[in-house]
N, C-alpha and C positions, 0 to 999 in steps of 0.2 A: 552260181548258187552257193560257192563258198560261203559267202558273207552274209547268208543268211541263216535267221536263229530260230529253235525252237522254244515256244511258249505254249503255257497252259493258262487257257483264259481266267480259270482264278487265281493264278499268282501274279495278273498283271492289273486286276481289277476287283468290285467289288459289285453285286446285284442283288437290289434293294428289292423286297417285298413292294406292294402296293398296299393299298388302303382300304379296306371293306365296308363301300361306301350303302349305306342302308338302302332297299330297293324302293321303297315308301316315300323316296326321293326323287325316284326318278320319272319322267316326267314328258310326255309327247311333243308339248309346243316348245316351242325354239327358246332356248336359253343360252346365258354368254359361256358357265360351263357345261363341258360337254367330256366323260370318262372314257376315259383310252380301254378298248377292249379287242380281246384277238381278233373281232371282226375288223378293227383298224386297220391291219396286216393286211399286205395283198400277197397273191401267189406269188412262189419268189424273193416275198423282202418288201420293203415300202413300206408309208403309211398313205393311208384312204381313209377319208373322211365321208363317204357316200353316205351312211345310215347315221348319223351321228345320236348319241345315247345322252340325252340331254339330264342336267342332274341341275337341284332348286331346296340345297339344302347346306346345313354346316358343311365347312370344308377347312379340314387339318392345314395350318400353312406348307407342313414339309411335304405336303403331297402335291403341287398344283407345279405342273412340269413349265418347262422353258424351253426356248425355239432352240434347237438343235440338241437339246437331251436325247441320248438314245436308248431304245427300251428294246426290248423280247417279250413276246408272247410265250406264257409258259403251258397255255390247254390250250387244248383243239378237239373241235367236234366231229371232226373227218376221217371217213376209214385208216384213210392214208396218212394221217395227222398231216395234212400239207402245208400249213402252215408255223406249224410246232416249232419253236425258237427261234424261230427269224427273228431280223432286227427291223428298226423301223428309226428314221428320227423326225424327232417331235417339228413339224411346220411353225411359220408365223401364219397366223391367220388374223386378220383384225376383225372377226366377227367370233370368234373362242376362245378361250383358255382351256386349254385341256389339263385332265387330270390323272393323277398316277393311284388306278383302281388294282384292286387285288386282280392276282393270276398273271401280272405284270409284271415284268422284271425293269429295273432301270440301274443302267450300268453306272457308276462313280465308282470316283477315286483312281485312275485308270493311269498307268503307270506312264513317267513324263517318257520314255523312251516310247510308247505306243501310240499312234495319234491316231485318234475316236476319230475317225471316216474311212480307215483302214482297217480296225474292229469290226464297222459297219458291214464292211465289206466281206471282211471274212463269216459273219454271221448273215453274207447271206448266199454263200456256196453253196451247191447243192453237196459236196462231203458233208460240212458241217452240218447241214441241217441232217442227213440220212443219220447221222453220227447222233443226232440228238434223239430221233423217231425211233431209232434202236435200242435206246437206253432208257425211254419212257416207261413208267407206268401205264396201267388205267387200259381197258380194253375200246367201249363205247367209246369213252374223256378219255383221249391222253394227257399225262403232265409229265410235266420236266421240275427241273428245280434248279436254281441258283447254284449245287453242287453236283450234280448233270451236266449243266452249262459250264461250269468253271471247269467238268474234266479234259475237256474238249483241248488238243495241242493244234500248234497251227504252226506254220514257218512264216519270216518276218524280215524283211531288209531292212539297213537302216533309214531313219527317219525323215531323209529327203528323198529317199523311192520310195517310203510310205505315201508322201504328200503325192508325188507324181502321179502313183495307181491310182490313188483314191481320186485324184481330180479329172482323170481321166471317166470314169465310172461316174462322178458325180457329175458332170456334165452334160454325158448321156442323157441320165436322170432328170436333167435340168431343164433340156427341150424338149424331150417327155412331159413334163410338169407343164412348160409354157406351153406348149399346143392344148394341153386340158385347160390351161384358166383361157386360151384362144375359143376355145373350142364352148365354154361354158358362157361368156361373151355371146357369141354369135346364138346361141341358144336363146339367152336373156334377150337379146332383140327382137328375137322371134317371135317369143311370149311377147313383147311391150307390144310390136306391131299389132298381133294378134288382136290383143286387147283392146288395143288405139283403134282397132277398124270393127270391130265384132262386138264387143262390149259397151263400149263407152261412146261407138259413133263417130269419134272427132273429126275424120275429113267429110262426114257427109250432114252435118249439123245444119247446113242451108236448104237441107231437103227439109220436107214436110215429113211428118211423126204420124203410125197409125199405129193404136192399139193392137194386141197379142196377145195368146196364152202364157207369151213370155215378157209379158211387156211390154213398154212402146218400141218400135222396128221403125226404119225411114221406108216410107212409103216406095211400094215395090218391089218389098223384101217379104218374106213368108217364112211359118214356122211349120215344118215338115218333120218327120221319122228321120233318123241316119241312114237308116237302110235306102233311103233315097239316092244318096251322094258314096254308097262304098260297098264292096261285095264282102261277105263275112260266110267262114267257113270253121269247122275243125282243125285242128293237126291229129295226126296219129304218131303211134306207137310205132317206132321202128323194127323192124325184125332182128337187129341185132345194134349193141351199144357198148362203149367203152369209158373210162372215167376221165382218160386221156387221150389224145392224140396219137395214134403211133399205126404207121403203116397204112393201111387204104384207109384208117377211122379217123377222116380228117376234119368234118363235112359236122358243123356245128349242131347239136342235140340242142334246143331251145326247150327250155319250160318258161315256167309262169313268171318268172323276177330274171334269168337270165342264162349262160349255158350252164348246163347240168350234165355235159359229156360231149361224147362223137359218136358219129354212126360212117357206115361205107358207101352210103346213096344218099341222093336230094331228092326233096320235097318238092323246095322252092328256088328259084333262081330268079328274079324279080324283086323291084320294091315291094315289100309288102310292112304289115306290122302287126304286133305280137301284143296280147294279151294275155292275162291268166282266166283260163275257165273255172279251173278245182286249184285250190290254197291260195295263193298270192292275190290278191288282188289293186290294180290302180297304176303296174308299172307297165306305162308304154316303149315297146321296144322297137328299131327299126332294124330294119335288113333289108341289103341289094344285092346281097351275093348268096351263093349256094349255102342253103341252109336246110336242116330239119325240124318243124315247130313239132311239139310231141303233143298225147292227146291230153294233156292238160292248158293246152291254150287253144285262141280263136287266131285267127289268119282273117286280116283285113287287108283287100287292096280295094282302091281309088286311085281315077284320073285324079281327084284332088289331096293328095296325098299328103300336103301340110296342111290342110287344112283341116284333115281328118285327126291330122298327129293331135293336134291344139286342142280339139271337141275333145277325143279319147284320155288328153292330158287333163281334162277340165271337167269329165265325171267323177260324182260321186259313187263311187259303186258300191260302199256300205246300202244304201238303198236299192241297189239290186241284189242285194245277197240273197239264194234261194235255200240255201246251204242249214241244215242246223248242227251238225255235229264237224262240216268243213263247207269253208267258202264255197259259194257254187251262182257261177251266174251263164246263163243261155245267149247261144243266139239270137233269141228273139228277143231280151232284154233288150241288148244293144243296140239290134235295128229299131226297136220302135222309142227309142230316145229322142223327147222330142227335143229338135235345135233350131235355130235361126238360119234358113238359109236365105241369101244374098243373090243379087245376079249371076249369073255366071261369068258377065264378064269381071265382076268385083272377086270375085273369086280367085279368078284364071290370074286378073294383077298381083294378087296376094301369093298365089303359088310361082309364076316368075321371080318374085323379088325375094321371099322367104328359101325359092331351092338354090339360089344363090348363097346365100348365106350355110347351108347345109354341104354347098358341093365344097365349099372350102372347108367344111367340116370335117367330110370324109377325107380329104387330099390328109390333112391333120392326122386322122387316125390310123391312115397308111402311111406316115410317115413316120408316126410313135411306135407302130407294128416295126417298121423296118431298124428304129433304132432302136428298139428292146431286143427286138434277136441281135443286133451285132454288140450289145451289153451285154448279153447272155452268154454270148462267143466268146466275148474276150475277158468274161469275168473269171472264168476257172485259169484261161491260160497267164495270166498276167497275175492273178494270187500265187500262181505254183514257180512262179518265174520260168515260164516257157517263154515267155514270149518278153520282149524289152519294150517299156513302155518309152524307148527314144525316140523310134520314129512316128510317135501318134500325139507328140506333144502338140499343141494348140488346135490341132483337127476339127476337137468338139465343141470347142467354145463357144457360150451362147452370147447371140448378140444383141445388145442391149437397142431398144428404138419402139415407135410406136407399133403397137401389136395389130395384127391386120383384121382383126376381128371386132377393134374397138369400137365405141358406139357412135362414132363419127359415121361409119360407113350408110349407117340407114337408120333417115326420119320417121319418127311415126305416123306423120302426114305426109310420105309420099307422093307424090302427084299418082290421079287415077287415070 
């Protein structure tokens, strides 16, 4: 630890306002930009792109960010401001360009002794961030500021055990990333088959066509209720909840768009899937492990469980809103949705071929669970120099080849 040095983030850098980009702009269907906002930020650090904040208006040149720009969220909506100054750096996407909106910070000009993936890293410690949440303003909105951020000291090795930590932790990061564009893959298959066998017909085009309430159907298919093909229930209200994890409250709190805490008992233990009953509306979730749905969602299970995913992913539910002052949609809405049902044995193929696709899904998301805790582990110990990052050199490396989830693996015509 001798050889390392203490700095204060504003004498090694410099953090740029953002752009106040007019709201009149912005805009629901999908556009090429898209405004960086602290919902970008994931718990932790990161950048996520889930909700993207699509924008269809002037755009200042010095404001439209670059792949590997790193930024800070400077508000947060959250009691706990949990996301309050983390860092993030900017992705390649070739479907966006994103932009540098106000309440952003983006760090230049960054001193040549300190190398920006090592900053990154430091801004995304749980010190540094406590250190920021305590020197906030704003009760409801917390903020921070570019001279909050900059008071911040840190310790530092020199510049080739910069690279080494940081590559370490980026790598992590890196197979994390690649089991999501995996994982988002095998998803998009999903949908195309769906589509390919439900919508559009194609492998049963040599059958004969009978009219529908929904249109033409291949003869010997029918259009039924949901409630046919899936059992739909409540969730409740837990008797007791926490905002985190800690101690017996480990046991995921579901609402309507995704967790909103813990509880110390299960619900459910089974596949099942989650909707929003009150506010959220349209975001289908699954679950095969011990969960608790709360009482603002519905609990559906079915034997045909992908199938139901695809119906549930493919309602409009603005047309079941019952809600006038908050969304509000019924059980019996949902059962009596009417849809296309198919043989069962057409079915039963579709759910073969598609839970394969999902089981390698989940293998993915126990595998990104496994490697973000041991990123998590090693990220305090190896910024503080506890720990030497010599024996973990090449460990994590990600390795380059055809991804296993590519769209090679499954036809949309399928044999039945």
């Amino acid at each position: 630890m001798e050889e390392w040095k203490e700095y204060k983030i504003g004498d090694i850098c410099r953090i740029k306002h953002g752009f106040a980009f007019k709201g009149i702009h912005f805009v629901d269907e999908p556009q090429r930009y898209v405004c960086v906002t602290p919902g970008n930020f994931a718990l932790k650090g990161g950048f996520k792109n889930d909700k993207p904040k699509y924008y269809n208006g002037p755009i200042p040149e010095d404001y439209i960010l670059q792949k590997d720009d790193l930024v800070v969220t400077m508000t947060d909506l959250s009691k706990n401001g949990d996301t309050l100054g983390y860092s993030a750096l900017i992705p390649y996407d070739e479907h966006y360009t994103f932009l540098h909106n106000q309440r952003i910070g983006l760090i230049e000009d960054i001193s040549t002794y300190i190398d920006k993936h090592f900053l990154y890293w430091v801004m995304r410690t749980y010190d540094y961030q406590r250190y920021i949440v305590g020197h906030c303003s704003g009760s409801t909105v917390k903020h921070t500021s570019p001279t909050g951020i900059g008071s911040y000291v840190f310790r530092c090795p020199d510049m080739k055990m910069q690279k080494e930590i940081s590559s370490v932790l980026d790598n992590l990061d890196d197979k994390i990333e690649v089991n999501r564009r995996i994982n988002d893959n095998l998803e998009q298959q999903a949908q195309a088959l769906f589509k390919s066998w439900f919508v559009d017909f194609e492998p049963f085009r040599d059958q004969p066509f009978v009219e529908s309430e929904l249109g033409m159907i291949p003869n010997g298919w029918r259009v039924g209720p949901l409630g046919e093909i899936m059992n739909i229930t409540s969730g409740k209200r837990p008797l007791k909840k926490e905002t985190k994890p800690i101690e017996d409250f480990i046991v995921p709190l579901i609402g309507a768009s995704g967790i909103m805490g813990y509880t110390n008992s299960v619900l459910f233990n089974e596949k099942i899937l989650v909707i929003g009953r009150v506010g959220t509306h349209g975001v289908v979730q699954r679950f095969n492990t011990p969960c608790w749905p709360s009482d603002n969602t519905l609990v559906i299970k079915s034997s045909f469980y992908e199938y139901c995913y695809q119906i549930l992913c493919s309602i409009d539910y603005t047309n079941l809103n019952r809600g006038s002052t908050q969304p509000l949609i019924t059980q019996t809405d949902i059962k009596n949705q009417l849809i296309v049902i198919p043989p069962i044995e057409v079915i039963s193929n579709f759910e073969v071929i598609v839970s394969t696709l999902m089981n390698l899904e989940i293998i993915n998301v126990e595998e990104s669970s496994r490697l973000a805790e041991l990123r998590d582990t090693l990220l305090p110990r190896l910024m503080s120099g506890e720990l030497s990052v010599d024996g973990l050199k090449g460990q994590f490396a990600v390795s380059p080849g055809r991804c296993p989830g590519s769209k090679e693996h499954v036809s949309n015509n399928t044999a039945l």
